[in-house]
PDB file with one MODEL, atoms N, CA, C and O in Angstrom:
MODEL        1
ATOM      1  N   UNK A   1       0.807  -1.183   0.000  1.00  0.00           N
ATOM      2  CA  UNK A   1       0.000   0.000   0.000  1.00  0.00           C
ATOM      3  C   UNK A   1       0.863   1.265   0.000  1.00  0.00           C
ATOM      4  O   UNK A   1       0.558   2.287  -0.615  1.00  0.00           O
ATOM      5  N   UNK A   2       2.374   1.053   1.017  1.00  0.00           N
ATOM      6  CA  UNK A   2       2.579   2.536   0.699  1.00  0.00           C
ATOM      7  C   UNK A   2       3.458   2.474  -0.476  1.00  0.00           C
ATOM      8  O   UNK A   2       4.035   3.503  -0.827  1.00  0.00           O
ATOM      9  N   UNK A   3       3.648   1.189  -1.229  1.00  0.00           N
ATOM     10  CA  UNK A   3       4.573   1.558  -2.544  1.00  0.00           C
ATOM     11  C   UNK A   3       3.711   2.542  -3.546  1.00  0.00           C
ATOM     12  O   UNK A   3       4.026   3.514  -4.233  1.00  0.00           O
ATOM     13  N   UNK A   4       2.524   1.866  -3.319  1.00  0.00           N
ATOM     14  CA  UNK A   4       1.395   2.565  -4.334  1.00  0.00           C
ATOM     15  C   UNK A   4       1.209   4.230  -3.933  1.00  0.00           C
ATOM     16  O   UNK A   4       1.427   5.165  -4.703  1.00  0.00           O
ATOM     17  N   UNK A   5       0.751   4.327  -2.527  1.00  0.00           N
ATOM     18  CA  UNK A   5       0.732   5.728  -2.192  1.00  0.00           C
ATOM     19  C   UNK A   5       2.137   6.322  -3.149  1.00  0.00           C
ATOM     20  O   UNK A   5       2.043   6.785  -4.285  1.00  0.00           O
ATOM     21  N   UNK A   6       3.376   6.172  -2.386  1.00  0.00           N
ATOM     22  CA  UNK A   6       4.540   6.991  -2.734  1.00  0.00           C
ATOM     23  C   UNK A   6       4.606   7.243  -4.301  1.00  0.00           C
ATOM     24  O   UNK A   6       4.690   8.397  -4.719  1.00  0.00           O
ATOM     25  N   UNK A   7       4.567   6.100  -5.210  1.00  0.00           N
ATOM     26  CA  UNK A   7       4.283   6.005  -6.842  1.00  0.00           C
ATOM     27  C   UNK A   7       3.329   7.111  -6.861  1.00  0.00           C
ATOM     28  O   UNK A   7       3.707   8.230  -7.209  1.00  0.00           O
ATOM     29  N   UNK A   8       2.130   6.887  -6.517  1.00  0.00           N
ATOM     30  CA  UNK A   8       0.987   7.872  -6.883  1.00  0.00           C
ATOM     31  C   UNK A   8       1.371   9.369  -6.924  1.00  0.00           C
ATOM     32  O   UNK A   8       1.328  10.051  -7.947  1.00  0.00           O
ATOM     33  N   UNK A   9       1.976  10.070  -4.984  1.00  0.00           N
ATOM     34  CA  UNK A   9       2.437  11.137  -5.249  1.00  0.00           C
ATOM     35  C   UNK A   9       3.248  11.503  -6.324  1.00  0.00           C
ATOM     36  O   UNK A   9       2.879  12.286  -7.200  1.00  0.00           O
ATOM     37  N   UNK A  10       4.582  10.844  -6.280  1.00  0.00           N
ATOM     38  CA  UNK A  10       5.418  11.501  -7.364  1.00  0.00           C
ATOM     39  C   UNK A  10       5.094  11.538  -8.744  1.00  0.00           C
ATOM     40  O   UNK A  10       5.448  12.369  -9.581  1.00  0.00           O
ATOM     41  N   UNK A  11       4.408  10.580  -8.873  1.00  0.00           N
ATOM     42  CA  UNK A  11       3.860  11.368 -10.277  1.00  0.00           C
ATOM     43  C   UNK A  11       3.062  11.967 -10.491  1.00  0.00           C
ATOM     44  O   UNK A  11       2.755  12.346 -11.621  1.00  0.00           O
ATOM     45  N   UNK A  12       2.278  12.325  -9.081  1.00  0.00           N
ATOM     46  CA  UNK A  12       1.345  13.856  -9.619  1.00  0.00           C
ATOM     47  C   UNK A  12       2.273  15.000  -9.484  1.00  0.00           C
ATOM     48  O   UNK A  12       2.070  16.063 -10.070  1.00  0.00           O
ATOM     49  N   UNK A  13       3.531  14.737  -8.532  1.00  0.00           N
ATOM     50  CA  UNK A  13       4.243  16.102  -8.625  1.00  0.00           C
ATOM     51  C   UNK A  13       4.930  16.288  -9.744  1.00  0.00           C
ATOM     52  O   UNK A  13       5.032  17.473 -10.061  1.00  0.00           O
ATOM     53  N   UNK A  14       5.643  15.204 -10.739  1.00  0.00           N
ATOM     54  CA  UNK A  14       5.736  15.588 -11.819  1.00  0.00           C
ATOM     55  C   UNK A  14       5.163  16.007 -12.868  1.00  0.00           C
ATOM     56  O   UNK A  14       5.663  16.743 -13.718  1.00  0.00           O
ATOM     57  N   UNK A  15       3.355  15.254 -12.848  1.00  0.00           N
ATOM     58  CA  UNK A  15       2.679  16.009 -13.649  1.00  0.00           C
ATOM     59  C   UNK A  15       2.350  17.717 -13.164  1.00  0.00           C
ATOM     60  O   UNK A  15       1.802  18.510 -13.931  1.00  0.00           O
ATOM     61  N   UNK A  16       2.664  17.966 -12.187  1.00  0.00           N
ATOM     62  CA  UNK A  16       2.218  19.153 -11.912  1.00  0.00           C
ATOM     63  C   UNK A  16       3.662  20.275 -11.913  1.00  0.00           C
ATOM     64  O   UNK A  16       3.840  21.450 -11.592  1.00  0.00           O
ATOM     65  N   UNK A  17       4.267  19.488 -12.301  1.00  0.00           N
ATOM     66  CA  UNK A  17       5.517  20.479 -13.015  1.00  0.00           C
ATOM     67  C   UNK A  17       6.068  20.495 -14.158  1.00  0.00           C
ATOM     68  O   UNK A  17       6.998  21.168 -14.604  1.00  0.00           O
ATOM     69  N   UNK A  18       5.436  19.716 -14.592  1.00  0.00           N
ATOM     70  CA  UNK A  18       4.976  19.196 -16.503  1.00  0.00           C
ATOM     71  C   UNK A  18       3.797  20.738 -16.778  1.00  0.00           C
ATOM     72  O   UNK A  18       3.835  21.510 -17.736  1.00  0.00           O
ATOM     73  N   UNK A  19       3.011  20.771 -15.794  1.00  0.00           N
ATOM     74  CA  UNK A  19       2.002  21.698 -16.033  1.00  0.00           C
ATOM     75  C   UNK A  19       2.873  23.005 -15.784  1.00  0.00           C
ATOM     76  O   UNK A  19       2.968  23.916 -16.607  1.00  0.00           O
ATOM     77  N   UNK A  20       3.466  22.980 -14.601  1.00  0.00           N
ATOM     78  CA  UNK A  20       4.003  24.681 -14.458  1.00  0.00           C
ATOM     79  C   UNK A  20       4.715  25.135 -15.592  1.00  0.00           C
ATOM     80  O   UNK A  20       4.546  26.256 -16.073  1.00  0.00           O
ATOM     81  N   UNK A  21       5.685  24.102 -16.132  1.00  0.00           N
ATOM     82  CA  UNK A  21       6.214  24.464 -17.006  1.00  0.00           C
ATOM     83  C   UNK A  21       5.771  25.101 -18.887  1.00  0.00           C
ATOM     84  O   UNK A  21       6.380  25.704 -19.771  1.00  0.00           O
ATOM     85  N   UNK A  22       4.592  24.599 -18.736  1.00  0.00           N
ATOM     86  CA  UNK A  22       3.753  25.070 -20.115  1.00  0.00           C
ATOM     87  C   UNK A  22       2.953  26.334 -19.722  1.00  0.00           C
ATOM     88  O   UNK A  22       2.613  26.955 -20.729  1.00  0.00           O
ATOM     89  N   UNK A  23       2.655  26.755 -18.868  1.00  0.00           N
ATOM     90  CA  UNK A  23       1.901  28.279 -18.227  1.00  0.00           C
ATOM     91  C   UNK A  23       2.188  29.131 -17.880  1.00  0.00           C
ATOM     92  O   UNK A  23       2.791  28.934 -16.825  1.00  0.00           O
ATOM     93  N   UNK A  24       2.143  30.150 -18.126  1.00  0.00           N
ATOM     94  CA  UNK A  24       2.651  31.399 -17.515  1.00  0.00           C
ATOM     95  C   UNK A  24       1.958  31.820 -16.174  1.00  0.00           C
ATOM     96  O   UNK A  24       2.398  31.792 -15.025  1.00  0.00           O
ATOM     97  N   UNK A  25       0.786  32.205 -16.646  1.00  0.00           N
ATOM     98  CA  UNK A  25      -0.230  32.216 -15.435  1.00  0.00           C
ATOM     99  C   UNK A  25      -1.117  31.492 -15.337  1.00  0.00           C
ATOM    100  O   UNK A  25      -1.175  30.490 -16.049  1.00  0.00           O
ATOM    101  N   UNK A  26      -2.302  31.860 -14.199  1.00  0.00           N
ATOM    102  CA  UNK A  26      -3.314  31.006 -14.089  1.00  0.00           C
ATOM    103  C   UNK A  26      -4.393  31.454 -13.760  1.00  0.00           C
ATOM    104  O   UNK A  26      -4.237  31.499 -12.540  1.00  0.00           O
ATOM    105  N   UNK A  27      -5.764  31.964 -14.019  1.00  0.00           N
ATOM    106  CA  UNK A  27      -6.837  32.824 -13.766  1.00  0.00           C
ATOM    107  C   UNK A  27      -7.692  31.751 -13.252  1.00  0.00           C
ATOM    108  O   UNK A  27      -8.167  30.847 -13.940  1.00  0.00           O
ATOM    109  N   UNK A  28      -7.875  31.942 -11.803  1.00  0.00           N
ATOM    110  CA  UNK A  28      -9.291  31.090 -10.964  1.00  0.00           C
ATOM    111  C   UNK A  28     -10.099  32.579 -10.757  1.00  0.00           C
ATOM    112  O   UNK A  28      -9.827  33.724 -10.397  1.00  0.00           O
ATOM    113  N   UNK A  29     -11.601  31.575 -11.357  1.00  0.00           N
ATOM    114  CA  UNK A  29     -12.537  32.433 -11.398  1.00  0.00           C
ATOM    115  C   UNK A  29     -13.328  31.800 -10.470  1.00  0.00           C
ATOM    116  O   UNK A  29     -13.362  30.570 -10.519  1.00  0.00           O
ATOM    117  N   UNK A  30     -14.279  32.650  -9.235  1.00  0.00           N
ATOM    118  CA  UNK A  30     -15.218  31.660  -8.758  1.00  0.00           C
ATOM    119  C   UNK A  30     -16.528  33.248  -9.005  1.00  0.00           C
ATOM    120  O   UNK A  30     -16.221  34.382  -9.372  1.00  0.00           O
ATOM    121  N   UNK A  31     -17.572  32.858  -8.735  1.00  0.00           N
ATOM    122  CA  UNK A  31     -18.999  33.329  -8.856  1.00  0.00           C
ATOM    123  C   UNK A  31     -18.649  34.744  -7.688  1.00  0.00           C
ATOM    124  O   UNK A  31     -18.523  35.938  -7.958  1.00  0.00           O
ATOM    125  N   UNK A  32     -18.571  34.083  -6.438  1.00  0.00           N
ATOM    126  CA  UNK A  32     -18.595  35.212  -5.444  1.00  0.00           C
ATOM    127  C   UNK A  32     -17.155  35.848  -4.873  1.00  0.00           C
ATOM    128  O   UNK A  32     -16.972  36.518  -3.857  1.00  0.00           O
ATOM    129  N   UNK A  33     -16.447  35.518  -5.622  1.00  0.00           N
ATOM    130  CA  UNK A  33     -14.567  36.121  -5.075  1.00  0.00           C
ATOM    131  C   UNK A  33     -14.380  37.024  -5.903  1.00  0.00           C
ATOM    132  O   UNK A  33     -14.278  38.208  -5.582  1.00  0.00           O
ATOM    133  N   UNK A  34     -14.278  36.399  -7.602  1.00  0.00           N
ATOM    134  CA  UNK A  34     -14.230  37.419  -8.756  1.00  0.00           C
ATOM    135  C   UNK A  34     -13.303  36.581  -8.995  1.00  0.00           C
ATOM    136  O   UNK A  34     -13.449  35.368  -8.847  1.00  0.00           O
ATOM    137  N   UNK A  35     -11.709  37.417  -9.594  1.00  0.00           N
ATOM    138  CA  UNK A  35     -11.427  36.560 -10.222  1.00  0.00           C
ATOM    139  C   UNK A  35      -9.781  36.466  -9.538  1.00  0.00           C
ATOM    140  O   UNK A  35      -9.330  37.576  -9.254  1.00  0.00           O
ATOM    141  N   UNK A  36      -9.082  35.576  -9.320  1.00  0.00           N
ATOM    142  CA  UNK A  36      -7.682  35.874  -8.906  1.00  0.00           C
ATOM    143  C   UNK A  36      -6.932  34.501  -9.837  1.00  0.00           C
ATOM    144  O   UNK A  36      -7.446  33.503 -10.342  1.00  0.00           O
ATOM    145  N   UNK A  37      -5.104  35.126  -9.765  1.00  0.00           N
ATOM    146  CA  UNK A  37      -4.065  35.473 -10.303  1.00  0.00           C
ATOM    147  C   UNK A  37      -3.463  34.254  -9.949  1.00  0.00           C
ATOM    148  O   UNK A  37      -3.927  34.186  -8.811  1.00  0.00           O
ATOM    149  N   UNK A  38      -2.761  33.212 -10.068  1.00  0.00           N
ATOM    150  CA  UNK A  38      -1.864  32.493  -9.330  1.00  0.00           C
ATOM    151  C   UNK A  38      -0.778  32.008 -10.687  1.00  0.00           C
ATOM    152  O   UNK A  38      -1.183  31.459 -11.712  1.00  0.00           O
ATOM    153  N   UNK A  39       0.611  32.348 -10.407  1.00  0.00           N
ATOM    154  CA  UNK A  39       1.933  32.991 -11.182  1.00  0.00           C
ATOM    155  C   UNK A  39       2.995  31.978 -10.793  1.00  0.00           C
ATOM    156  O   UNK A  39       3.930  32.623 -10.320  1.00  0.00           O
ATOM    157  N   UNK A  40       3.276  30.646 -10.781  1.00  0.00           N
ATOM    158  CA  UNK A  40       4.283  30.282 -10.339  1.00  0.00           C
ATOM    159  C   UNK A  40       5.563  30.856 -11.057  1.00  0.00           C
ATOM    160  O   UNK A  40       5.779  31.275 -12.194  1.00  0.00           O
ATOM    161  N   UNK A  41       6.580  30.647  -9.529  1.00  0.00           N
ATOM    162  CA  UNK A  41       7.978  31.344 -10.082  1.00  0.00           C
ATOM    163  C   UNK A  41       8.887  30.361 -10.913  1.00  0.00           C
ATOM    164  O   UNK A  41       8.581  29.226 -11.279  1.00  0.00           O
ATOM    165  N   UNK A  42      10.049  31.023 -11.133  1.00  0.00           N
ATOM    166  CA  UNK A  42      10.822  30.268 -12.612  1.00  0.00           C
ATOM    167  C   UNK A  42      10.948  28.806 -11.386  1.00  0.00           C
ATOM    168  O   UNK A  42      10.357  27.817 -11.820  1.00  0.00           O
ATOM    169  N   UNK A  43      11.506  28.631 -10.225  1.00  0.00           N
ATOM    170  CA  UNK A  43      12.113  27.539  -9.862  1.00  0.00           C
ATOM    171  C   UNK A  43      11.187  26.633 -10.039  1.00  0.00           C
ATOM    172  O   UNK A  43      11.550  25.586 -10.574  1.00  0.00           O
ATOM    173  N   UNK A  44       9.862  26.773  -9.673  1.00  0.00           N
ATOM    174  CA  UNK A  44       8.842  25.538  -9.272  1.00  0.00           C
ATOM    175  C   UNK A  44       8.925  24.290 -10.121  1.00  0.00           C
ATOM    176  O   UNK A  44       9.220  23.175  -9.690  1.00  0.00           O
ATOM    177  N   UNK A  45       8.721  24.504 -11.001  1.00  0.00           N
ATOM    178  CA  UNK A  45       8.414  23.562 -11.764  1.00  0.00           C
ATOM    179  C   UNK A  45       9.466  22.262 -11.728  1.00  0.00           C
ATOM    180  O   UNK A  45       9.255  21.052 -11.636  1.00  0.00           O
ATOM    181  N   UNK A  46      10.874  23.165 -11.858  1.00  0.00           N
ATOM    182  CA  UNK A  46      12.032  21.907 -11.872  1.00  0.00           C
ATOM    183  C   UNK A  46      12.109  21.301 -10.509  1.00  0.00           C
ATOM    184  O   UNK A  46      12.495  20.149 -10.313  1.00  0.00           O
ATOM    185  N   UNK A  47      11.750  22.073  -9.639  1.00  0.00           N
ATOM    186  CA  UNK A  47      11.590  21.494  -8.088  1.00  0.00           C
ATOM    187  C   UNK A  47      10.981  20.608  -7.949  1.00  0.00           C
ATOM    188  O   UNK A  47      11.458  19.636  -7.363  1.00  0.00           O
ATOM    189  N   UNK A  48       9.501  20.599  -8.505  1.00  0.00           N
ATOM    190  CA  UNK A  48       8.412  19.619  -8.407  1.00  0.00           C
ATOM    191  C   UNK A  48       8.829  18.483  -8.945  1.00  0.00           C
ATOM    192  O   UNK A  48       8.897  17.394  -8.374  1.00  0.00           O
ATOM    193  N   UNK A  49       9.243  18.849 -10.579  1.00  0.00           N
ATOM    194  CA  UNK A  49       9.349  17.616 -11.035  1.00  0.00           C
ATOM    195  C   UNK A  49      10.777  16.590 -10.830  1.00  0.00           C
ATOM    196  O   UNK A  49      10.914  15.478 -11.341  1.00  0.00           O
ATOM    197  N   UNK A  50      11.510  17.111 -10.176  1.00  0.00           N
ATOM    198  CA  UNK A  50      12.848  16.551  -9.336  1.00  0.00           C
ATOM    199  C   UNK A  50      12.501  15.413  -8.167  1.00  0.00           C
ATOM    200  O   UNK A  50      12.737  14.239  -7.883  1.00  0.00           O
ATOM    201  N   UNK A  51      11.724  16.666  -7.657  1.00  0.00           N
ATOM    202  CA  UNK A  51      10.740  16.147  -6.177  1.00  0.00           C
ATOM    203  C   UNK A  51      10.245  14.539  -6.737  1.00  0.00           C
ATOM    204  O   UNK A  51      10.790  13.436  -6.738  1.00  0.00           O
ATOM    205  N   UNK A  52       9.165  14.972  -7.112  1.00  0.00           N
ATOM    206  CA  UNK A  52       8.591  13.999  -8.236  1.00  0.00           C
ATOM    207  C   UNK A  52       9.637  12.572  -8.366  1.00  0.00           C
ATOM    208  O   UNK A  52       9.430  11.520  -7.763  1.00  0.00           O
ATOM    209  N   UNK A  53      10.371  12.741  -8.963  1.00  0.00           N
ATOM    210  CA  UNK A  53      11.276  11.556  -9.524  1.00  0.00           C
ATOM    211  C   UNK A  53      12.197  11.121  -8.502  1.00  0.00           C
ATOM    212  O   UNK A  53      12.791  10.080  -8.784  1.00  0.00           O
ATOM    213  N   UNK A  54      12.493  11.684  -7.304  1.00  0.00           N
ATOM    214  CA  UNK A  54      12.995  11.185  -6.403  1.00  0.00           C
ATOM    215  C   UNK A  54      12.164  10.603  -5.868  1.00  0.00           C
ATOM    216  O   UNK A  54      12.542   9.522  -5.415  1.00  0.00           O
ATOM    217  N   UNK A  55      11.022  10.880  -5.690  1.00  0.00           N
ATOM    218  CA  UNK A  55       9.531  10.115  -5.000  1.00  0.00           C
ATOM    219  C   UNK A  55       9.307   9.206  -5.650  1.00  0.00           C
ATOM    220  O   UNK A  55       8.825   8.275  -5.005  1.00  0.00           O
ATOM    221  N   UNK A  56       9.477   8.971  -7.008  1.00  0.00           N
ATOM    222  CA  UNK A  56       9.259   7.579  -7.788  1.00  0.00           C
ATOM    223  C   UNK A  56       9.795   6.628  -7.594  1.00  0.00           C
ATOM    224  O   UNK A  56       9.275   5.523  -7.437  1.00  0.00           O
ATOM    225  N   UNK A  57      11.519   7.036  -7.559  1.00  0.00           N
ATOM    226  CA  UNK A  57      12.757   5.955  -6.731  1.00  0.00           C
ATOM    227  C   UNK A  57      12.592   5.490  -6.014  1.00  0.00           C
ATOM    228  O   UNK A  57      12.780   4.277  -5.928  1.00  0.00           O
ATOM    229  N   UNK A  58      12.094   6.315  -5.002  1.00  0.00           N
ATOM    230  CA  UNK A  58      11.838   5.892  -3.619  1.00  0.00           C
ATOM    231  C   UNK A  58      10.613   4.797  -3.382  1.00  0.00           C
ATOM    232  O   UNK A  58      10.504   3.804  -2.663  1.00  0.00           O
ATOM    233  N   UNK A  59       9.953   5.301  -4.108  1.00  0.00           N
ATOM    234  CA  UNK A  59       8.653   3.684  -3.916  1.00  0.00           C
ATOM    235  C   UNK A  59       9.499   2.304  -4.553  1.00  0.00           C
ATOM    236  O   UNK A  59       9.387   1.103  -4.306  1.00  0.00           O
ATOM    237  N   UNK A  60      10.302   2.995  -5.391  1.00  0.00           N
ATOM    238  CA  UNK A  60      10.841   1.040  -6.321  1.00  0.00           C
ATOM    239  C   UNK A  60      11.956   0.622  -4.996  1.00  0.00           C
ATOM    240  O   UNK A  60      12.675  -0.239  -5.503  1.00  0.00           O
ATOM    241  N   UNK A  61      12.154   0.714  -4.376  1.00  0.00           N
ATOM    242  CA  UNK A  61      12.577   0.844  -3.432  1.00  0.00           C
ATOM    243  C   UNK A  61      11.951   0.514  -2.363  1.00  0.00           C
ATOM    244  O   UNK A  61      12.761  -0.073  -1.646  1.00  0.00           O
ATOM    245  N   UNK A  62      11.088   0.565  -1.939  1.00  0.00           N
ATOM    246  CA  UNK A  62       9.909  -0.438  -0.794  1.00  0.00           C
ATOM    247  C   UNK A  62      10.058  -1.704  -1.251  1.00  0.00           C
ATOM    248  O   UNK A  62      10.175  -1.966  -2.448  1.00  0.00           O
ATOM    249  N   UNK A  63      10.062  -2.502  -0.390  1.00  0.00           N
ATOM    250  CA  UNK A  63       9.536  -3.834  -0.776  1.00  0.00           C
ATOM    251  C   UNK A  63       8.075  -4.286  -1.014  1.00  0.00           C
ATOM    252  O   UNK A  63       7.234  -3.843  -0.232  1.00  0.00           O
ATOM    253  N   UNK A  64       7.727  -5.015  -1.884  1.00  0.00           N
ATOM    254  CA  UNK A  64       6.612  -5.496  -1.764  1.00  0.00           C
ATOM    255  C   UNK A  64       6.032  -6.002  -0.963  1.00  0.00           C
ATOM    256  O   UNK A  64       6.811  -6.938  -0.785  1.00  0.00           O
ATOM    257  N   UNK A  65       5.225  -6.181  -0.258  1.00  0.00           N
ATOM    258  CA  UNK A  65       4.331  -7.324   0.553  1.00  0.00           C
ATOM    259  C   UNK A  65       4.777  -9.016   0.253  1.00  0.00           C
ATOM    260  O   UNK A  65       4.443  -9.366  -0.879  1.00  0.00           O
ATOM    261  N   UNK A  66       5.290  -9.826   0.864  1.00  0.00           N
ATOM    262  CA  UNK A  66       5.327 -10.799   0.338  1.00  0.00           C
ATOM    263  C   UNK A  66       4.000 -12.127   1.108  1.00  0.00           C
ATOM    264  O   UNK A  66       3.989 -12.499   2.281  1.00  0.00           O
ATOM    265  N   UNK A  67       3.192 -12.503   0.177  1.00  0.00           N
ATOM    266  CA  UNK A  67       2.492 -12.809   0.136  1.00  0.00           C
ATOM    267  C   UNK A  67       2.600 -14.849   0.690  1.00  0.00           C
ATOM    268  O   UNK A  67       3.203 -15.636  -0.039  1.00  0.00           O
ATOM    269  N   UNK A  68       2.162 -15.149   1.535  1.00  0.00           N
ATOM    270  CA  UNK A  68       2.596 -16.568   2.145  1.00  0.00           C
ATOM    271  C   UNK A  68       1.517 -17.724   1.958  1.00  0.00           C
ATOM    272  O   UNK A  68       1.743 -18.855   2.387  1.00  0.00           O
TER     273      UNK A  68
ENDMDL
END
């Protein structure tokens, strides 16, 4: 279970620095706020997706459950 958890994170943090990296900005609109801004900076993205791939290692790296 936690090989799967750890797998799971890191590759949403790489997809989500797969994403920073194609956007400049980001416009969230809701009904009653209006509308706001969110700008990641130059580092994020390579952070995440570093993050990311060290988090991937790290699950191949658990052992499996061995099953009796």
């Amino acid at each position: 279970m936690w090989r799967a958890f750890f797998l799971a994170v890191g590759i949403t943090a790489m997809l989500l620095g797969a994403e920073c990296l194609a956007v400049d900005k980001v416009i969230v609109r809701s009904p009653s706020d209006g509308a706001g801004e969110i700008s990641p900076p130059d580092w994020a993205p390579w952070s995440m997706i570093s993050a990311g791939a060290v988090t991937v290692l790290y699950s191949f790296t658990i052992p499996q459950r061995v099953k009796g």
